[in-house]
C-alpha positions in Angstrom: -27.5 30.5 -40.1 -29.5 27.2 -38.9 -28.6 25.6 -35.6 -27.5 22.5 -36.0 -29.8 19.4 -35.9 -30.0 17.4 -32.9 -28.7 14.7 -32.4 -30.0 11.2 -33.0 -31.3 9.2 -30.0 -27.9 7.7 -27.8 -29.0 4.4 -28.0 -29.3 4.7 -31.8 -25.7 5.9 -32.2 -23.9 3.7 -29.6 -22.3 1.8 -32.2 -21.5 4.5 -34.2 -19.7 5.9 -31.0 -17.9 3.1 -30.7 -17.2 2.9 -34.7 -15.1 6.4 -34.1 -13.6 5.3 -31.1 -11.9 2.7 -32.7 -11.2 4.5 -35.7 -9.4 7.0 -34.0 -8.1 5.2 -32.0 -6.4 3.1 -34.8 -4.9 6.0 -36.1 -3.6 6.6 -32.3 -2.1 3.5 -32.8 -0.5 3.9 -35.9 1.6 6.8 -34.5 2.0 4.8 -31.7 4.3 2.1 -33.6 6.7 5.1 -34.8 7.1 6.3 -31.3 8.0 2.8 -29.7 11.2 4.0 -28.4 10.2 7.8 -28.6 11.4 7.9 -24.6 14.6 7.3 -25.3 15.1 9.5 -28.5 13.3 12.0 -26.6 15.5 11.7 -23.5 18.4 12.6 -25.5 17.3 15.0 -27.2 18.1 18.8 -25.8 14.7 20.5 -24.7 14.1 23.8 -23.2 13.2 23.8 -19.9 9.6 24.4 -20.0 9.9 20.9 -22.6 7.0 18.1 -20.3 8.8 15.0 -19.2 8.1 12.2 -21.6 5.7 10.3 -19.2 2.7 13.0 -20.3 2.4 12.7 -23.6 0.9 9.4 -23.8 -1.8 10.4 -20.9 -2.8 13.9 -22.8 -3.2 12.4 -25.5 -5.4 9.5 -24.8 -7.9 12.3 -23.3 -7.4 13.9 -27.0 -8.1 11.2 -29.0 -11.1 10.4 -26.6 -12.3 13.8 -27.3 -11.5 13.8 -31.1 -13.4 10.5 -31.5 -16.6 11.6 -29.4 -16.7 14.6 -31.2 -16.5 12.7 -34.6 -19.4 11.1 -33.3 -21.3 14.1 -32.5 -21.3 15.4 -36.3 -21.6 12.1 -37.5 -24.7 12.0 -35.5 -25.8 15.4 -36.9 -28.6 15.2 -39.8 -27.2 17.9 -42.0 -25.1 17.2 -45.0 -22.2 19.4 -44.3 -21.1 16.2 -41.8 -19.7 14.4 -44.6 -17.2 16.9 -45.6 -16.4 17.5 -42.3 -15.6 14.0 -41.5 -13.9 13.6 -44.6 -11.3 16.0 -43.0 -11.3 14.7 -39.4 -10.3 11.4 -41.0 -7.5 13.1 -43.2 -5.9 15.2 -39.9 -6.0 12.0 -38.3 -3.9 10.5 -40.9 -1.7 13.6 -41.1 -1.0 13.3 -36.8 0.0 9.6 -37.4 2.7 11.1 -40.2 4.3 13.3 -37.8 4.9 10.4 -35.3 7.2 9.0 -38.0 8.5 12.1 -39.5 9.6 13.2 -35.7 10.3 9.8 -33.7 11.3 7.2 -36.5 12.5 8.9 -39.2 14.1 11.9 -36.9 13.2 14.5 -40.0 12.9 17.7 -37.9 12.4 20.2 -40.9 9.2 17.7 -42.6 7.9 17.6 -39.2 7.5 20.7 -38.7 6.1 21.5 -42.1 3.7 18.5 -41.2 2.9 19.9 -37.4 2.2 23.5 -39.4 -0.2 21.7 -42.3 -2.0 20.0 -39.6 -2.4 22.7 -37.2 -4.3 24.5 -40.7 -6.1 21.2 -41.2 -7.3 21.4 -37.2 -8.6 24.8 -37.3 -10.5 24.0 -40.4 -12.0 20.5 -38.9 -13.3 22.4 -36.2 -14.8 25.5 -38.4 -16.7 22.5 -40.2 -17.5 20.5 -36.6 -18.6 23.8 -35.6 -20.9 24.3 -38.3 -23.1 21.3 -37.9 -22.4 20.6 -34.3 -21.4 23.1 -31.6 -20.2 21.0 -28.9 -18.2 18.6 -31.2 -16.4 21.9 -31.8 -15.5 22.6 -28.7 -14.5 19.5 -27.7 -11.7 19.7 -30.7 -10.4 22.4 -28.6 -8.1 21.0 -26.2 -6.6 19.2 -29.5 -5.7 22.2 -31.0 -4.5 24.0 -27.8 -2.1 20.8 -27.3 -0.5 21.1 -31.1 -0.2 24.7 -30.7 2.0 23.9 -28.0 3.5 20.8 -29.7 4.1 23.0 -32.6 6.6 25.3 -30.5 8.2 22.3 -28.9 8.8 20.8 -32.2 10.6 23.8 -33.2 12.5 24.3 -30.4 13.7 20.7 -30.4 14.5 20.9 -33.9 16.6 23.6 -33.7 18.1 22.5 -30.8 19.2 19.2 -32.5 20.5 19.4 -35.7 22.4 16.8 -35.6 19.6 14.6 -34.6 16.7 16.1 -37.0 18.4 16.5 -40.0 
């Protein structure tokens, strides 16, 4: 196995940096407009006890999507050829993490959201395999991302199994 190619110069790829930052951040957004009144729904929803106030999630994942994007960047930066396939599926697990916004906090669809949480916890794992393949550190900085749907994975459940009535 080759290691990966460096990087291109920073100045070179500062607008590319910002390029990602904006895409993913767009896709932020996007899941952002199905969870406008996510606090509320969440508030009455019945959570275990171990469930993080609703004031956290839109900190973590800021830091996430920060992450996410700069790693885009890193493997978008790379010179091999496996970037584009890579990206190809960073771009589709974005979409797929917008979807379960509005399969969980607009559309209150507990069973499809969990299907979708499961399908892009697979498509995660695999987006890093690829990140990892032409650019270690853009790997590891999908990391956090993963840990943090693990764990939104298990809420998920827990909520929807807790509210039936809510996530029909």
């Amino acid at each position: 196995m080759n290691p990966p190619a460096p990087l291109k110069t920073v100045r070179a790829t500062w607008p590319a940096l910002l390029g990602w930052l904006l895409l993913t951040f767009a896709f932020a957004a996007a899941g952002a407009i199905a969870s406008a009144s996510a606090a509320t729904f969440y508030s009455q929803l019945e959570r275990a006890a171990w469930a993080p106030p609703a004031w956290l999630f839109g900190p973590v994942w800021s830091v996430l999507y920060l992450l996410m994007a700069i790693a885009a960047w890193r493997v978008s930066g790379s010179a091999t050829p496996r970037r584009r396939p890579a990206l190809a599926l960073y771009l589709c697990q974005l979409a797929l993490n917008a979807l379960w916004t509005w399969l969980f906090f607009a559309w209150h669809r507990g069973a499809l959201a969990m299907a979708c949480i499961v399908v892009l916890w697979l498509m995660i794992a695999a987006t890093i395999a690829l990140f990892g393949r032409c650019q270690r550190l853009a790997a590891a900085l999908m990391l956090p991302y993963l840990a943090w749907v693990s764990f939104a994975g298990v809420l998920c459940f827990s909520v929807w199994q807790r509210n039936p009535a809510l996530l029909g």
